[in-house]
C-alpha positions, 0 to 999 in steps of 0.5 A, a space after each residue: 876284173 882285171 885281166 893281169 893280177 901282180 903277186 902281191 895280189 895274188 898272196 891275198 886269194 883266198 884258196 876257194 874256187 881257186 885253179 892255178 895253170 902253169 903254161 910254160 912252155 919249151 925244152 924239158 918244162 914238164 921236168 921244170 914244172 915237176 921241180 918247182 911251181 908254184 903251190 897247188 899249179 897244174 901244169 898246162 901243156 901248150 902242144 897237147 891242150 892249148 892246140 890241136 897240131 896238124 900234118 901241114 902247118 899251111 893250114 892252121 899253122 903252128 899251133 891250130 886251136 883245138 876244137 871247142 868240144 877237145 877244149 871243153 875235155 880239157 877244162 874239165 880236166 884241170 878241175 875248172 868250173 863256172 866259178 873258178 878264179 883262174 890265174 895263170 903264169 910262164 916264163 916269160 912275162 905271159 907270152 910263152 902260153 899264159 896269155 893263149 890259156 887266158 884267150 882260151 878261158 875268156 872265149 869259153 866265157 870263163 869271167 874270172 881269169 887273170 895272168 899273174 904278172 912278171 910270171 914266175 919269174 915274179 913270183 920267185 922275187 915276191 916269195 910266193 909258195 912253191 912246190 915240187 911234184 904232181 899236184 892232185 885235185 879232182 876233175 869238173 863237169 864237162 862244160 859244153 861249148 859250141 864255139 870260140 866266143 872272142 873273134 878268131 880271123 882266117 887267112 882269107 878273112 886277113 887277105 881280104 881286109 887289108 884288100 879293103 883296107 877294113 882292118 889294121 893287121 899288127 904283127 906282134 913278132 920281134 921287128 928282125 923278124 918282121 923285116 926279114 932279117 931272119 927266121 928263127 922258126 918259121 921257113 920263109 922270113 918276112 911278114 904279111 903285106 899291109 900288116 904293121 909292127 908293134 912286137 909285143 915286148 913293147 908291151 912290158 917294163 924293163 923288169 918284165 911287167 905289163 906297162 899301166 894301163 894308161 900308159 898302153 892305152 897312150 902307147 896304142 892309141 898313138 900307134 893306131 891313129 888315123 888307121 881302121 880301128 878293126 885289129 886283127 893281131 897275129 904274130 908265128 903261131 897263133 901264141 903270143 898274139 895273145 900277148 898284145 890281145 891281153 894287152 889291149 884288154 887290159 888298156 880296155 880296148 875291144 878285145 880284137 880277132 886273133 889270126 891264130 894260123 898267123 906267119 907259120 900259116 901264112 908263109 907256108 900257103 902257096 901263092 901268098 905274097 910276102 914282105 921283106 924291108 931288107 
C-alpha cells in the first residue's frame, strides 16, 4: 500500500475499518478542529499523544517519543485496531504531525496507514465532507508493543557515525536554518557538523503535493551518490524528519533511522560542537 493517498482516492474508501486522524498542530487547533475537519476525523494532539515532553530538552529534545506501552494506550484510544485503514492529514502537506502519527503507526507494525496528500488543504479543494464537533467512536484493545520497530538513531549513535563516516546524517530544516542565519525555535542556530541539507519542502510540488515517485527517487538518488547509504534524517524535533522519512518510502527507499532528539537536542547538549556557513 502506498504510503500517501490523494483525495480522490480517499472519496472511494469504503467506511469499513476505516480511522481518520487529524495531526494538526499550532496555536488554537483543538478549537480549529472543532470548527471543521473532515467527516468522522479524530483529532491527534502532537504534545499530548505523539510524545512524551520532558523538563531538559537536552535529553530527548522537543518532542521525545512516548514509551511504547503510553503509545499502545493511545492507539487504543483513537478506536484502531489490527485491521484498521488508517489515514491521516494536517495543515501543512504531512509535516505539521501526519507524517510523525504515519512513522508512529508503521513502528507499531500498522500496515494499512497512508497520509492524505495536500492535507486539508486538499481536501477543501476536492470537496471532501466535512464536519464540525466531537466525534464519537468506541475504543479498541490495547495492543501490547515492546519497541519501536523502525530504527530510531541517539545522539551518540549520530555523533558516532559521522566519526566513522558510516552514515549520511540529512537535516530536513529550512536551509536559513541550517547555515545559521537564524533560529526560529530553537536556542542556538546552526546545524550538526558533518550533517547535509535536503529541507523537506523539497519534498513537495508547487501546490503542496508529494512530488511522483520517481521524480523522488531521481531527486534522492542524485543528492545521495557517492555518499553512505545508512540515512539518519533529523530535522528540530524529531516531527518532520518524518516528512522526508514518508518520502523516501514512498520513492521506496529503506526506510532510514529517525534521530528523533534532533537539533533541539543536539544544540542544547553541552559540549556539541556546532556548525554555522554565515
Amino acid at each position: 500500500m502506498s504510503p500517501i493517498i490523494s483525495p480522490s482516492e480517499f472519496k472511494t474508501l469504503s467506511a469499513k475499518n476505516l480511522v481518520i486522524l487529524d495531526a494538526r498542530a499550532g496555536k488554537d487547533v483543538y478549537q480549529n478542529y472543532l470548527n471543521k475537519h473532515i467527516k468522522g476525523a479524530r483529532f491527534i494532539d502532537l504534545d499530548k499523544d505523539l510524545a512524551e515532553i520532558g523538563e531538559n530538552a537536552a535529553f530527548g529534545g522537543r518532542h521525545p517519543l512516548p514509551s511504547v506501552e503510553k503509545f499502545a494506550k493511545t492507539v487504543s484510544k483513537f478506536g484502531i485496531s489490527e485491521d484498521s485503514h488508517i489515514i491521516v492529514y494536517d495543515d501543512k502537506s504531512g509535516a505539521n504531525a501526519a507524517a510523525r502519527v504515519w512513522w508512529m503507526l508503521k513502528a507499531f507494525e500498522f500496515e494499512k496507514v497512508q497520509v492524505l496528500d495536500g492535507g486539508f488543504q486538499n481536501a477543501e479543494k476536492e470537496g471532501l465532507e466535512f464536519s464540525s464537533g466531537e466525534e464519537t467512536f468506541e475504543k479498541t484493545e490495547f495492543i501490547k508493543k515492546d519497541k519501536w520497530l523502525l530504527p530510531v538513531s541517539t545522539l551518540e549513535d549520530v555523533e558516532n557515525e559521522l566519526t566513522n563516516h558510516s552514515s549520511t546524517v540529512i537535516d530536513v530544516r529550512d536551509a536559513y536554518r541550517y547555515k545559521g542565519e537564524s533560529e526560529p525555535i530553537d536556542l542556538v542556530a546552526g546545524h550538526i557538523p558533518g550533517a547535509i541539507n535536503i529541507p523537506f519542502s523539497e519534498n513537495l510540488d508547487e501546490n503542496g503535493n508529494f512530488l511522483k515517485p520517481e521524480v523522488l527517487k531521481e531527486k534522492y538518488s542524485k543528492l545521495l551518490e557517492g555518499k553512505p547509504e545508512n540515512l539518519i534524517i533529523h530535522c528540530g524535533s524529531g516531527v518532520t524528519a518524518c516528512h522526508t522519512i514518508l518520502a523516501l518510502d514512498y520513492a521506496g527507499f529503506n526506510i532510514p533511522s529517525l534521530y528523533v532528539g534532533s537539533w533541539s537536542e543536539w544544540s542544547r547538549r553541552e559540549g556539541k560542537e556546532i556548525a554555522r556557513e554565515v
